[in-house]
N, C-alpha and C positions, 0 to 999 in steps of 0.2 A: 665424147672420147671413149675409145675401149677402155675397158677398167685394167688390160694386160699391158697397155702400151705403156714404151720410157716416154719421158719428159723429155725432148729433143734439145739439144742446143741450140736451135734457135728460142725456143721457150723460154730457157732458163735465163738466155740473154736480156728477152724483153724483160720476164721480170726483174733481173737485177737494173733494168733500164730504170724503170718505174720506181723500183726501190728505194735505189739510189737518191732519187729526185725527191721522194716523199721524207727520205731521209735527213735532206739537206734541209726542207720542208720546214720541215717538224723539229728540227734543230735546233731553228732561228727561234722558234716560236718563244723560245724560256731564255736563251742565251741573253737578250739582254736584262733581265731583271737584275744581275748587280752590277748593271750601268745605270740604273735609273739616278741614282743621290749624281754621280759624274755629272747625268746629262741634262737633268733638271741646272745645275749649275750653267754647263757652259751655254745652253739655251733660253736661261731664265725662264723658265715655266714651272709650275708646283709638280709635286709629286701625282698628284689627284688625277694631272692633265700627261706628266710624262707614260704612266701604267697606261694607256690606251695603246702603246707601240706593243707592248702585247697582247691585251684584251681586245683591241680593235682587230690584230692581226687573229684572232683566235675566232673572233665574232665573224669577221667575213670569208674563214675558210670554212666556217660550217653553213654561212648561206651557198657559197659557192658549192657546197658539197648538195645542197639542196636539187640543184640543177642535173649532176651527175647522170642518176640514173636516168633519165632523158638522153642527157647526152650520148651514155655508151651506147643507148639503143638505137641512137639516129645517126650517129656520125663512126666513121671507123675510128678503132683506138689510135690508129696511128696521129691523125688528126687533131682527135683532140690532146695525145701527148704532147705532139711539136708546139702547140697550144701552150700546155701548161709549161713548159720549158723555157720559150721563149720570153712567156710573162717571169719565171722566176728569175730568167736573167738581166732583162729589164727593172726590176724591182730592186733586185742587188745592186744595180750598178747606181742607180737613183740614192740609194740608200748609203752606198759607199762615198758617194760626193756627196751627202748632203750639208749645204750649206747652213739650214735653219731645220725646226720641228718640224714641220709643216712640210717639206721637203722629204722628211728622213721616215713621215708616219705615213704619206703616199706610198714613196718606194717600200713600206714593209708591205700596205696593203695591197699592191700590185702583186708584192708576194702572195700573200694568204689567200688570193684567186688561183697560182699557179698549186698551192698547199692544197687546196680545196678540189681541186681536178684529180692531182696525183694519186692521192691516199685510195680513194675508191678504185681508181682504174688497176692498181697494182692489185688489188683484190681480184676485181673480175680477170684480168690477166691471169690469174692462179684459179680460177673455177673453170675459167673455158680452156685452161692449157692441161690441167695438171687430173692426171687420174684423179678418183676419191676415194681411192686406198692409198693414195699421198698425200690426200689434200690438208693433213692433219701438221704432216712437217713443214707441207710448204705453207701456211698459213701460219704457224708458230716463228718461222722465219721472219714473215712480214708483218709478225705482230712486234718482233723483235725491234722492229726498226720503230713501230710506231711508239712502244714505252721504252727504250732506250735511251732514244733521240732528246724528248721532251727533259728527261733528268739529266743527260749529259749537257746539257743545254749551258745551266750557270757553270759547269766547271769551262766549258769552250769559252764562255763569254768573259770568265771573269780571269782565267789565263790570257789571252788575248789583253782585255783590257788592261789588267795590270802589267803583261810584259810588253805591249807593242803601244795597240791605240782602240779604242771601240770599234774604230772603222774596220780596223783586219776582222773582225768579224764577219762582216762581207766581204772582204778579199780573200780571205783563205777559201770559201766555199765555190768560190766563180770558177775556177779550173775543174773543178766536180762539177759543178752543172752544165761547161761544155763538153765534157766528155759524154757524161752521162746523154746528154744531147743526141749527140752520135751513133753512139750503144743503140738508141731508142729508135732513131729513124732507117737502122740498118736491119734490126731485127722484129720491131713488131708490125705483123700482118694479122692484126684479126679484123673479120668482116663484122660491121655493126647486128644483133638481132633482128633489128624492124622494126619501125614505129612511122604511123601514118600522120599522128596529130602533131600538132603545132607548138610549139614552146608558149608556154600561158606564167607570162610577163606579170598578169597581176596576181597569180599567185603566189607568184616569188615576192613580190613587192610587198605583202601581204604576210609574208612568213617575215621576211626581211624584217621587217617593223616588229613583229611579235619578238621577233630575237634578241632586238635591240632595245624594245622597250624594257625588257625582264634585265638584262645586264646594266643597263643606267638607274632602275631602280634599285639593284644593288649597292653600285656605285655612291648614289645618294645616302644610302644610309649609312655610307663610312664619310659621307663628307661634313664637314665643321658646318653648326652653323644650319642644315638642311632642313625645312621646315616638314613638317610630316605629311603635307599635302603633295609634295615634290616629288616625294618618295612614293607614296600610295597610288599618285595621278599615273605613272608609268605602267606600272601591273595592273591598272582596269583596261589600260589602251594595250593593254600587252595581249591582256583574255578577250578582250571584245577585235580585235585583230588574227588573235588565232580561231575563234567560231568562222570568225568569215574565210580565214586562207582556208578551215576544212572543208566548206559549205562549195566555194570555188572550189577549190583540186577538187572534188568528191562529187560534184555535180556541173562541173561546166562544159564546155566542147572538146576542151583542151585538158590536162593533167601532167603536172610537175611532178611528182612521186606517187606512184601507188602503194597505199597502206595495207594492201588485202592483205600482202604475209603475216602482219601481225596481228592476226583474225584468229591463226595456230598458237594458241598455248603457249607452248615450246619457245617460240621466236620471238612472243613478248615477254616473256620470263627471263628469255638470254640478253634482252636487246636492253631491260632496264639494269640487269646484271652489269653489261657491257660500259655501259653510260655510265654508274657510280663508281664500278674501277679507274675510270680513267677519272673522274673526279676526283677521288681520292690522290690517285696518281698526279696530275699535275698542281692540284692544291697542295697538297704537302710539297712538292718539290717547288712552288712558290714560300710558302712559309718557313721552309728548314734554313735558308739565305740569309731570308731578315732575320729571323730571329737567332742565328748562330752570330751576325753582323751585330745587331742592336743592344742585346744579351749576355753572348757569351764575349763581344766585343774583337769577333776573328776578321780579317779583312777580307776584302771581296772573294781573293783567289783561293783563299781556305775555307770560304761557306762553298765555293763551287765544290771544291776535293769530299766535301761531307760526301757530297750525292754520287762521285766518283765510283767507288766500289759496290755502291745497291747498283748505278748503271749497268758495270761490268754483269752481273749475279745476273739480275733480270733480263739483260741479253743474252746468256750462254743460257738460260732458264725456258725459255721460249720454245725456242727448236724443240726443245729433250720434252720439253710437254707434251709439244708436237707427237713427236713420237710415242710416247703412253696413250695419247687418243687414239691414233692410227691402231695400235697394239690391243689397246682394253677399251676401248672408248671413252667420252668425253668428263664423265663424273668423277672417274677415282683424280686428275687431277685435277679438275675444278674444286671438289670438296676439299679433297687436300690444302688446296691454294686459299681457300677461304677464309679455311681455318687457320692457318698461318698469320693472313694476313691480321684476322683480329683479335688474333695474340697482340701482333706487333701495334698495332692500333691502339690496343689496352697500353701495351705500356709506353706510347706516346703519351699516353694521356694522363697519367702517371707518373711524366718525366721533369716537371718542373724545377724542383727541387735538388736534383741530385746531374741533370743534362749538361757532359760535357761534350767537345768535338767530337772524338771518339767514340761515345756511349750513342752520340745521333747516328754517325757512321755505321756505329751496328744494330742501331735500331730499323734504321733505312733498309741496309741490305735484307733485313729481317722481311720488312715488310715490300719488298719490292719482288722480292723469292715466292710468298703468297699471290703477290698481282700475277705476277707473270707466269706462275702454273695454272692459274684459271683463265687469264685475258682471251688467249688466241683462240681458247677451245671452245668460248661460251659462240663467236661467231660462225665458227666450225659447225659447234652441233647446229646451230640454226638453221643454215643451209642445209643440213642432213635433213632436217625436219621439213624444207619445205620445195617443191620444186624448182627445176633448174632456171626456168623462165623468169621465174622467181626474183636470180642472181644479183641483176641488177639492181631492183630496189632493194634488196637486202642489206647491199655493200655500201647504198646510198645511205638508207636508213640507219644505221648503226653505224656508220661514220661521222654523220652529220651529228648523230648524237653524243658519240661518245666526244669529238671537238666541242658541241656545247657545253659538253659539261667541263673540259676544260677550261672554257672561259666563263662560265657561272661561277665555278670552282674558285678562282684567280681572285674573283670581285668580291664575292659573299667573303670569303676567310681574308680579303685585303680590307675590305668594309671593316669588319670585326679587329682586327687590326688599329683601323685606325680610329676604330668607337673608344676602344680605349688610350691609344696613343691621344688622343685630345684631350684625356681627360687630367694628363700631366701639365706639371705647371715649372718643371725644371728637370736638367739632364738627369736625375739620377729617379724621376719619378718615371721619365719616358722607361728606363728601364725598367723596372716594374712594369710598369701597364703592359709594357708589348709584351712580358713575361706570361700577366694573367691573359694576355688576347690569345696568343701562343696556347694557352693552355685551352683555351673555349674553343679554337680550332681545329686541336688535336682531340678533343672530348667528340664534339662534331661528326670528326672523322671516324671514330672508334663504335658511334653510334651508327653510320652508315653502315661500316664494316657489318656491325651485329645483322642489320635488316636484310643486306644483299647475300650473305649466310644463311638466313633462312629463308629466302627467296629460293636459293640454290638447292636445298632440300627438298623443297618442297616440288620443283622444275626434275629433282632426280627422281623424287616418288610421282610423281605424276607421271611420267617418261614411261618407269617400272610398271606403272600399273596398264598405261595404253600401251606395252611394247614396242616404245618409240627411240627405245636408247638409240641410240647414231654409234658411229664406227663397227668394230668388232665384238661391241660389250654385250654381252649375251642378256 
């Protein structure tokens, strides 16, 4: 695209199409977390086994995300949007009648296929549409949606649940996804790049397992009872599964994502950046629920309102980042954002003691004002750094990851969790415990914050020194 040209309106359509869809997405992904205690009841299943309606949906939107860049390159977006639409509205509707568990954890997974499609192609949608002396708002847009979405998640779920029924959770969203629908089949025309080889089935199968085994071995270590060979046995099948999915992708006929981009500096320094924000991002906005629930003893709909106003902040935060990259380029708000956030990090971790509603409310907003001046811009500059051809694995790569790390995120800090919620022996020790687990998870967090800090520094001096800054930054 010329760098002089506007953004047409048919562009701005598709992406709001995409948007949309990623939005409703990534909604559901958190929304039911304060239905779990609800749905464990009316289903009779433990806690252990109901958290898989998120960590499962989380787990297989980032293999589905695996496939992506193949796909954009071989099939036109149109394609595989009606694709993913289709399946989320499929997924919802399963989801919305579900009669049992087992019913209601299909229909999420049908989702996190249609999740896993979406998220990336509304990416590539804004690289192949959008100048890159815009591509800095419109990317802070659609980053909007993607940490927005995940923290607005328990206020949607736990409003709904407490004023209707869990189910309007998927009812309210089905009218958005047929529209959305619509929007998407009317407006986007773009032609696939090109690709000769063939979809490699066991590479996927390969990665699949590797992802699955690292999250069950989590899993295991917050479960009662778990013997340590349980635990351990999963992370050998996890490392000895990911040598072979790299040995295949990287040597066979075929290839499921190509690694080369992150061969450039730049794009691996942004891409583990990318990954621990969102880490941090939706672990915290799992554990602020329970533990305002368990702790401070607020009910469902008033742990969701914690996350209410960081929601709002980090989505109006986005875009305006946007714009400072486009303007000065990618560092002044990344470092800024960093730094924010591990202010707010520290003093989670530091909040035991003295954390009410409130005090979380503004800790949150604190810290979701740092995620979201760096998020959008760390994938920005990536793409600045690496060519356009590029695009697709990029949006694959850093998608799939930062969703793992979502669902790592979820297990590891609910594990620790419930390491110590077992170690209670009556109501008022459970308190405590999840008080101190709360607090090992926020320390955790605060420790992340630190590393991805100076990763970022060290990503702006390196930049500085090969003159590789991205956007206008001189």
């Amino acid at each position: 695209m010329n760098e002089n040209e506007q953004v047409s309106t048919q562009s701005k359509l598709a992406i709001l199409a995409t948007a949309l869809l990623s939005f409703v997405g990534v909604l559901l992904e958190t929304s039911m977390n304060v239905t779990f205690p609800e749905l464990a009841k009316i289903f009779n299943v433990p806690l252990d086994t109901i958290q898989w309606i998120t960590t499962g949906y989380l787990l297989l939107t980032t293999i589905t995300m695996s496939t992506t860049a193949f796909l954009l390159k071989k099939f036109p977006i149109k394609k595989v949007f009606m694709s993913a639409a289709l399946l989320f509205i499929i997924g919802d509707f399963l989801s919305m009648i579900a009669p049992n568990f087992a019913i209601l954890l299909i229909g999420r997974l049908i989702q996190a296929g249609a999740t896993g499609l979406s998220m990336p192609m509304m990416y590539q949608v804004i690289f192949i549409t959008v100048p890159r002396r815009k591509t800095g708002t419109y990317v802070g847009i659609a980053s909007m949606v993607i940490s927005l979405a995940p923290a607005l998640g328990p206020t949607y779920g736990g409003a709904m649940s407490s004023l209707l029924s869990w189910r309007f959770i998927f009812v309210a969203v089905l009218p958005i996804a047929l529209v959305t629908f619509w929007i998407g089949i009317k407006n986007i025309n773009i032609n696939p790049l090109g690709i000769k080889k063939h979809f490699d089935f066991l590479a996927l199968a390969l990665m699949s397992i590797t992802f699955f085994s690292f999250v069950w071995a989590a899993n295991r270590f917050g479960t009662k009872g778990a013997s340590l060979i349980s635990c351990i046995a999963p992370i050998i099948i996890g490392l000895i599964t990911l040598g072979l999915f790299l040995r295949v992708n990287n040597h066979g006929v075929s290839q499921l994502i190509s690694f080369s981009p992150m061969k450039i500096p730049a794009v691996s320094m942004d891409a583990i950046t990318y990954m621990l924000l969102m880490f941090i991002n939706i672990g915290i906005s799992f554990v602020i629920p329970i533990y305002a629930e368990s702790v401070l003893h607020v009910t469902p709909l008033t742990a969701g309102l914690i996350l209410l106003p960081g929601s709002i902040v980090g989505g109006i935060t986005s875009p305006i980042s946007g714009m400072v990259y486009d303007r000065w380029g990618a560092f002044k708000p990344i470092l800024t954002g960093m730094l924010v956030l591990t202010f707010a990090t520290f003093l989670f971790s530091i909040s035991s003691s003295w954390a009410t509603p409130v005090k979380l409310t503004i800790l949150f907003t604190l810290l979701r004002l740092g995620i979201n001046m760096a998020f959008s811009n760390t994938i920005s500059n990536a793409q600045a750094n690496a060519p356009l051809k590029a695009s697709a694995d990029i949006n694959s790569i850093f998608n799939m990851l930062q969703q793992y790390a979502g669902s790592l995120g979820t297990s590891i800090l609910a594990s620790i969790l419930a390491i110590h919620q077992n170690q209670a022996h009556s109501a008022g020790e459970i308190v405590h415990q999840t008080m101190l687990g709360g607090h090992v998870d926020y320390t955790i967090l605060f420790v992340i914050a630190v590393g991805i800090t100076i990763l970022a520094f060290i990503n702006w001096h390196f930049q500085t020194r090969k003159g590789e800054l991205s956007g206008n930054q001189e």
